[in-house]
N, C-alpha and C positions, 0 to 999 in steps of 0.2 A: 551406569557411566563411571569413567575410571575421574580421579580427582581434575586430572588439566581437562577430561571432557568440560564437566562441570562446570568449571570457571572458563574455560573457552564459551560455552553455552551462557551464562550468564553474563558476562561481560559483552559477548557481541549481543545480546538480545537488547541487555541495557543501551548500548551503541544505538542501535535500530531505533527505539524505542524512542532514544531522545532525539533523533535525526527527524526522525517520521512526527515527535511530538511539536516541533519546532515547526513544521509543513502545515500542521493540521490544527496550530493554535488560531489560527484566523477563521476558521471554517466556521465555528457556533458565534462569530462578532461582526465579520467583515461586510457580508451584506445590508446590516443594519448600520455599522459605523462608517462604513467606508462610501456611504451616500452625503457625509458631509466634506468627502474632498472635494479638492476643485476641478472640474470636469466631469465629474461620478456621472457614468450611463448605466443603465441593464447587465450592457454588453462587454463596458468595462470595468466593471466591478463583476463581473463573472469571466473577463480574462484575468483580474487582478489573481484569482481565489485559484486559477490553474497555469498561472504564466510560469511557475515554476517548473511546469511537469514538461514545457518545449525544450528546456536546455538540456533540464536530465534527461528527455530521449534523444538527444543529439548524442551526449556525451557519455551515456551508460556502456555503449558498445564500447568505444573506444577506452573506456575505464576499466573494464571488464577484461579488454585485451592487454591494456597498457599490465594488469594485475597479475595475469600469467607471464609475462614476462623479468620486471622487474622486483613483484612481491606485492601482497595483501595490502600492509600496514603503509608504505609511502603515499599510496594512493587513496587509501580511507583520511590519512592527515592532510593531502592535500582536498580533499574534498570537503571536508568539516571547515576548514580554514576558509574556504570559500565560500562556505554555508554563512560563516560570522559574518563576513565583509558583507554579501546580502544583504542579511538581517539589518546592518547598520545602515548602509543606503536606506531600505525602506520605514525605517523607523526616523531618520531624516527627511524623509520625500514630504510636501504637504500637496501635490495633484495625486488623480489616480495615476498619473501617468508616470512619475517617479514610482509609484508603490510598487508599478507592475518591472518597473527595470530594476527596481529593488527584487522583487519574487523572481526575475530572472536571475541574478546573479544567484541567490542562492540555489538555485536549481543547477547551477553549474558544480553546485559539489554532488557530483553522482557517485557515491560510497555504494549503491544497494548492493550489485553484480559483485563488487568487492568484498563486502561483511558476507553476503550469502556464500561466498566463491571458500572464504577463511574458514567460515564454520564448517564446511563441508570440510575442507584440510583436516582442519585439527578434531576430525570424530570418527568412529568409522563406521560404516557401512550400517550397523544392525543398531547403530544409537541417531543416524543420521534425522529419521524422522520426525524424534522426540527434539531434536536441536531447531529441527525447521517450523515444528509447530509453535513451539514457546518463543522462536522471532516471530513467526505471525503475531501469535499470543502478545507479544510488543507491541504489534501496532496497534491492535484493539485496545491493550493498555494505555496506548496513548492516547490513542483517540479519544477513550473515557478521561483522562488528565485532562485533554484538551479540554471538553467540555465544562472541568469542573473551575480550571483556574481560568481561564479567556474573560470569559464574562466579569469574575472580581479585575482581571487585572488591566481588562478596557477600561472597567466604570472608574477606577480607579487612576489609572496611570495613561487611559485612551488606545489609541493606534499604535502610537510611539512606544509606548511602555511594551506592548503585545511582543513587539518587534523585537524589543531590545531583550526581554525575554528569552527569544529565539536563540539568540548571539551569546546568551550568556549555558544554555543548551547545549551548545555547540561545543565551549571549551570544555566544558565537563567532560561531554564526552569524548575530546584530545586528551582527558586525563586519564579517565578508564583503559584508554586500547593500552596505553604502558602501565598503567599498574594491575588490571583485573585480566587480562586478555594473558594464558601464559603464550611465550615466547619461543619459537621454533612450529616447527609441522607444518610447513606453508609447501605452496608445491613446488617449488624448487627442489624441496627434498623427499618429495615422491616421487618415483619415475613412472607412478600409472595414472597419474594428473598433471605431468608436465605439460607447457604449452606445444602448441605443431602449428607448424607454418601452415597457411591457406585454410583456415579452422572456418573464420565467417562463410563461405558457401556451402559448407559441409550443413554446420548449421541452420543457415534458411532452407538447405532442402530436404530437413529433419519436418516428415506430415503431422507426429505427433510432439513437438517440440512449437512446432507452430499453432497447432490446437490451444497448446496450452500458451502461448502468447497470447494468441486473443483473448482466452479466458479472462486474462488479467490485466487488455486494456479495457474491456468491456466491465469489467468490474468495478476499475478505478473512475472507468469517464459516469458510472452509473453515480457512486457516492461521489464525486465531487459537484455533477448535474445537482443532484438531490438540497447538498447546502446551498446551492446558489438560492433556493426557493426555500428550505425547510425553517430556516427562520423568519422568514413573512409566515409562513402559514401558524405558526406558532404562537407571533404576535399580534396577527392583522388576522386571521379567521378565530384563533383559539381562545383569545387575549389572556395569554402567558407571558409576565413582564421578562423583556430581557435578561436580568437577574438571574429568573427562578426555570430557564428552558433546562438546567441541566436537571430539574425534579422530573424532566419528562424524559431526560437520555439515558440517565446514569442507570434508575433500575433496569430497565431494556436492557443495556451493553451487558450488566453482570449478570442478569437473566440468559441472555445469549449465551456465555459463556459455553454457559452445563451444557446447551442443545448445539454447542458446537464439538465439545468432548466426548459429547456419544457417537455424532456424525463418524466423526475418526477413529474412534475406535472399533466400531461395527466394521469400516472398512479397509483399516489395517489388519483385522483380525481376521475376516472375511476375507481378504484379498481382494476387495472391490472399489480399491479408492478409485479407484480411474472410472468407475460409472456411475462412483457415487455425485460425482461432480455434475452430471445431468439432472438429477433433482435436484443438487440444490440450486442451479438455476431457476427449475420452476419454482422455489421457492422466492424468489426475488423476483421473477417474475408476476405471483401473485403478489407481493407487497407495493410490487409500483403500481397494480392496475387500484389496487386498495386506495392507493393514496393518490390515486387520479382521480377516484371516483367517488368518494368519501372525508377529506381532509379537512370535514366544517365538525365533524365529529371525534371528539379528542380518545375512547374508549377505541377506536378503530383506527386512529393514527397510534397509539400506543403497542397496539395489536399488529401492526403493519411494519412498525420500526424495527418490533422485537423478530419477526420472521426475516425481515432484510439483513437485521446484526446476526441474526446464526447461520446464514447464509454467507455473508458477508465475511466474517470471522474462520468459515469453514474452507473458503475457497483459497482466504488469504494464507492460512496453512498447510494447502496441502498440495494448493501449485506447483510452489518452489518445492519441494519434497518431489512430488514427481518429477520435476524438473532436471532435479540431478539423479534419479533414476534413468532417465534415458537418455542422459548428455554420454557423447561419445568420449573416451579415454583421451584427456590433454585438453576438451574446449569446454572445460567445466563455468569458467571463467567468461571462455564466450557466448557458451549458453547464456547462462547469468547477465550478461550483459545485454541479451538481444530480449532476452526477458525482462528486466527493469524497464529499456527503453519502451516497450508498448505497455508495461505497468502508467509510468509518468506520461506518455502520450496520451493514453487513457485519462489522465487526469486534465493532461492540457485541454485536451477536446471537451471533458466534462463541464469545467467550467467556461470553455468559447462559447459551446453550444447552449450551455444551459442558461445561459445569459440571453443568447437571442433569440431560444425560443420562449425564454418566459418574455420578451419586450413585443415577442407577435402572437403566443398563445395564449401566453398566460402560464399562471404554477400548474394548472393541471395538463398542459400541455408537454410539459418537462417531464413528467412521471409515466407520461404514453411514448415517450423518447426512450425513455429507458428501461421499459419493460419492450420495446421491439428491438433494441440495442441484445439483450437479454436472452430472448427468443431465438435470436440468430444466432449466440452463441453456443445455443442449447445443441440447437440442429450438427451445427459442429462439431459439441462435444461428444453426441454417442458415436462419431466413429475412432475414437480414443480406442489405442490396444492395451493391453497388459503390459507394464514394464518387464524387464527380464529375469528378476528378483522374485515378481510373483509369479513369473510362467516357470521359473527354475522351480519355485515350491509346490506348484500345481503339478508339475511330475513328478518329482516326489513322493510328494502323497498317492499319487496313482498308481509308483510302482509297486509292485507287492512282495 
């Protein structure tokens, strides 16, 4: 990577990183603390945990659009700035039912189609990968952060504190896009990624562009399902004190890691990331039936989490990377956009669903949710083709 790669790479990841860390600080506290607000159900304390993911799929298209148009960076700052106000509503709310109009407003800062749309600008083509993976790489970052500070800084500071947290997340990262982020290479001044009138149609009638939308609502609705229940099973089957659950995340996440870094490698080196993406469904798909079937058992939820996080971790990487392999020339932007939206759908529905079905089936009825959630993705994903990058290089090599 040339030096502005670099720091474009770095700076949007860190971006990512703390947007997505701000989302998913609630996730390892909220179903245990968020039963002593006032009105706490099942149902609403697992819309609380995904009510952010309905604004951002309202609003990610249109941000996504609005990004090709006007520029990257206006619309990342008006999102973060939205992200704060959120965060303060719900770290003021004392029902659930503030918390959840709180986690909506911050869902109205829809940056992702944005940050993803930038990093793509300012990289090119044969570093684009390494950019996409290390913002995924962000979110598992985060999500390991989340893990590790949520729980000190509920026991500590409660709900309020969580929250406020969040908001304080946010400016930072309004500070990085102007100082770490360099300045120019957005696509206004590309003309092979400018925006084009009537781009959303073109877009939803993209077969493999939509494969990979589902990918990644069924992905997000799988983990955010999973926390509405993973912290009961942790303290109420496992009896692991609230405190001490990040001794059961953290090794898993950074153990994932490495089995996420071979995944991608094999298949960027191979040219098989697009079918590498069907096992690692089945990969997730044995983790949920694991932990449907087994969760009184701590050595086999341990063994369960760590095959969900390299699954998890691998998919989150190399969607959007494929993503903008097969986004047509000008709706780089729009793709991106229509891609976030069923990212954060997925998560809306995660926790709706995960909520109701743990109040009718129970926690192990959530994990048989998400392993056929999983399954049907699978089925979808092998009819994924080759992007045009890899079938360019496949001839190639065949010419003699």
């Amino acid at each position: 990577m040339t030096t502005d790669e670099r720091r474009a790479t770095a700076g949007l990841s860190i971006i990512f990183g703390l947007r997505m860390l701000g989302l998913f600080l609630i996730l390892p506290v909220f179903a245990l603390y968020g039963q002593d607000l006032a009105g706490a159900t099942p149902t609403l304390i697992g819309l609380a945990i995904g009510a952010y993911g309905l604004t951002q799929a309202v609003l990610q298209i249109p941000f996504g659009m609005l990004s090709d148009r006007i520029g990257r960076r206006p619309v990342i700052m008006l999102g973060l700035l939205l992200f704060a106000a959120g965060s303060g509503v719900a770290a003021e709310a004392e029902s659930i039912v503030g918390v959840i109009a709180g986690r909506a407003l911050q869902g109205c800062g829809a940056i992702a189609a944005a940050v993803m749309a930038l990093a793509a600008d300012l990289t090119r083509e044969q570093q684009r990968t390494k950019t996409m993976a290390l913002i995924g790489i962000s979110v598992g970052a985060a999500f390991l952060a989340a893990l590790l500070i949520a729980p000190a800084v509920a026991a500590g500071l409660g709900l309020p504190g969580v929250f406020w947290t969040t908001a304080g997340f946010a400016v930072l990262a309004m500070l990085l896009l102007f100082l770490l982020v360099p300045a120019g290479g957005e696509a206004r001044f590309r003309p092979e990624v400018n925006a084009r009138a009537g781009g959303l149609p073109v877009v939803l009638r993209h077969p493999d562009l939509l494969r990979l939308d589902l990918g990644v609502l069924v992905l997000h609705l799988v983990l955010t399902a999973s926390f509405v229940v993973l912290p009961i099973i942790l303290e109420q089957r496992l009896g692991i004190g609230r405190g001490d659950h990040w001794m059961v995340y953290v090794p898993v996440l950074v153990l994932s890691v490495g089995g996420m870094g071979l995944l991608i490698s094999i298949g960027e080196r191979r040219r098989i990331l697009h079918r590498l993406l069907a096992g690692v469904a089945i990969l997730v798909i044995a983790a949920d039936l694991l932990l449907a079937g087994f969760s009184h058992q701590l050595w086999l939820v341990v063994l369960a989490l760590f095959v969900f996080f390299v699954g998890f971790n691998t998919l989150e990487a190399s969607l959007p990377s494929l993503l903008t392999r097969f986004s047509p020339a000008g709706l780089r932007g729009t793709a991106l956009g229509v891609y976030a939206t069923a990212q954060f759908m997925g998560a809306f529905l995660g926790g709706l669903l995960g909520g109701m079905i743990q109040g009718a089936f129970g926690v192990s009825g959530v994990f048989v949710f998400c392993a056929i959630a999983a399954a049907i993705w699978l089925v979808v994903a092998l009819g994924l083709r080759p992007p045009a990058d890899f079938r360019a290089q496949a001839d190639q090599m065949e010419t003699p």
